[in-house]
N, C-alpha and C positions, 0 to 999 in steps of 0.2 A: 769232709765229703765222703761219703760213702762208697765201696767199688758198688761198679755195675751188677743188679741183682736182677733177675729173671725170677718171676712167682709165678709158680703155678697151685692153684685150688684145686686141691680130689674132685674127683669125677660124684658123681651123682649119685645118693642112698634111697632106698627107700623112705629114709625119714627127711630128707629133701623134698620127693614130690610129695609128702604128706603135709609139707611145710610144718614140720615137729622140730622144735630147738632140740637140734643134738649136742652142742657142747661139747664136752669129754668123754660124754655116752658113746660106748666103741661102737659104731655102725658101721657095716661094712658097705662097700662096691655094690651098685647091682648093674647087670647086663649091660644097660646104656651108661652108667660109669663106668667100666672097665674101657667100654668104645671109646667114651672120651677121653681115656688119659692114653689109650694107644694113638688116640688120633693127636690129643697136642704133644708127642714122643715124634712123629711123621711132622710135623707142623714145624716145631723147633728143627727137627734132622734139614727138613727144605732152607728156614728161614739165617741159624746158624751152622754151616757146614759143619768146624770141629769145637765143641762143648769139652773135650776130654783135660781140657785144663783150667775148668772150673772147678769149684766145690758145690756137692750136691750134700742137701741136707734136710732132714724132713723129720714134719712131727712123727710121734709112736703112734698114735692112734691109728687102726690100721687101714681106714679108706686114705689116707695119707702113703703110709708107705707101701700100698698096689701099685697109689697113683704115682709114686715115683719109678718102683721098679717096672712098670707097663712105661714109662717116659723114657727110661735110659735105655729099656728095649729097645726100643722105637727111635734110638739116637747110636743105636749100635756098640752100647757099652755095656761093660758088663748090669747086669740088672740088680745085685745085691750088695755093688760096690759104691755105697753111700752112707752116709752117717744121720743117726737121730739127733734130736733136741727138745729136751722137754720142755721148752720154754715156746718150741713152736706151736703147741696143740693149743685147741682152738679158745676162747675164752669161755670159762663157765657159765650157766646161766646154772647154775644150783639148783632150787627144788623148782625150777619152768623147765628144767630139761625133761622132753618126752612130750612137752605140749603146744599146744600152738598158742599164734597171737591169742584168736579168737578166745581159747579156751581160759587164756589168762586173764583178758579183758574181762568176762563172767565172771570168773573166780575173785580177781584180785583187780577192779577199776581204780583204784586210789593208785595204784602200785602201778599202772599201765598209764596213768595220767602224768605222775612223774617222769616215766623212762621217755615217755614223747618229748616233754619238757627240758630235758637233759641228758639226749641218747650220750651222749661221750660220759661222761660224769656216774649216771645212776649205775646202781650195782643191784639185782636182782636180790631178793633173797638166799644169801647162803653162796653167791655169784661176785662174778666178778664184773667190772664197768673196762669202758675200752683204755681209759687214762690208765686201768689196771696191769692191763694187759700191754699199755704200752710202756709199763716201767721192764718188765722181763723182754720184752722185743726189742728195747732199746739197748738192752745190757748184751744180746745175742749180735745182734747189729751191729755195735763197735768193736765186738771180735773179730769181724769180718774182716780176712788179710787180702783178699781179691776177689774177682768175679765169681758168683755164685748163684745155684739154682737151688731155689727154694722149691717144697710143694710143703703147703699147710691148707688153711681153714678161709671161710671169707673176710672174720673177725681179724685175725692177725693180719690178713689183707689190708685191709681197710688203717690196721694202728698203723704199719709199713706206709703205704702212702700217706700218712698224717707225719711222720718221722723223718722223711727222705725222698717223699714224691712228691712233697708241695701241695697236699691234699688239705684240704679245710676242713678240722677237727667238728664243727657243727655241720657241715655237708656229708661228708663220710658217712656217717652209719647208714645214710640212704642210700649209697652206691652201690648197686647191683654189680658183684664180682662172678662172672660169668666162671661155669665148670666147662671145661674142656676148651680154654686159650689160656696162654702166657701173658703176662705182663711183662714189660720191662720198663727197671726203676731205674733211672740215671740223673745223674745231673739236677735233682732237684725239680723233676718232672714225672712221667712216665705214659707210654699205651701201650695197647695191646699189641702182641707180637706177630 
């Protein structure tokens, strides 16, 4: 069993409201993401009094780690005092990063009929598939010696509750991982915090 994990998703990019697969492409914060990771920093500080003996950990990509150091502000910690993991950044989507559904459905329908077919499984071109991504999540996850706050991507989201929140590997990729609330993963379950 896994200790108690809190996730939190970066706040919101420009290439969010454009719905453009960002992937590993560095996008940063805009306006209304920097509000939402102050506000789930305010959110967690009401919901759990003292966090300071967790471990905080978050991908490099940097709408990841704003949204962490705007989170530990907002929980009265220091804001630079947390550690990366490259295994948390978000999963690739290779040569679809920077595009949308729509535009890949045009481009590439054979390749958009599969990924429906087998969201957990199919691998974009040049990408990665979430089975992918949940062999490095997996490997970060058993390192895990206590309670921990994550902030990553909604991909790694989504493989984390397939791994240790009792999520349903064919239901997941549909799951809307809201930006600006926490999840907490416990016990082989999880909701929002």
């Amino acid at each position: 069993m896994a200790p108690p994990l809190i996730f939190v998703r970066h706040g919101e990019t420009d290439w969010n409201v454009a719905n453009r697969l960002q992937g590993q492409t560095d996008i940063p914060l805009n306006a209304k993401g920097r509000d939402q990771a102050d506000a789930v920093g305010r959110d967690l500080a009401k919901a759990f009094p003292d966090l300071s003996g967790h471990a905080f950990i978050a991908s490099p990509l940097s709408r990841a780690a704003e949204t962490m150091r705007r989170v530990r502000a907002g929980l009265g910690l220091d804001p630079a005092a947390f550690g990366f993991d490259d295994r948390l950044r978000e999963m690739t989507f290779g040569r679809w990063e920077g595009l949308t559904f729509d535009e890949i459905r045009a481009r590439e329908p054979k390749a958009m009929k599969a990924r429906d077919a087998d969201r957990w499984g199919h691998r974009p071109p040049d990408g990665e598939s979430y089975a992918d991504v949940a062999t490095r999540v997996a490997a970060l996850l058993s390192e895990l010696a206590g309670p921990t706050v994550l902030v990553s991507h909604g991909g790694v989201a989504r493989v984390a509750l397939a791994l240790i929140g009792g999520g349903d590997r064919e239901k997941l990729p549909r799951v809307h991982i809201q930006q600006g609330r926490a999840m907490v993963i416990e016990n082989g379950g999880w909701r929002w915090a």
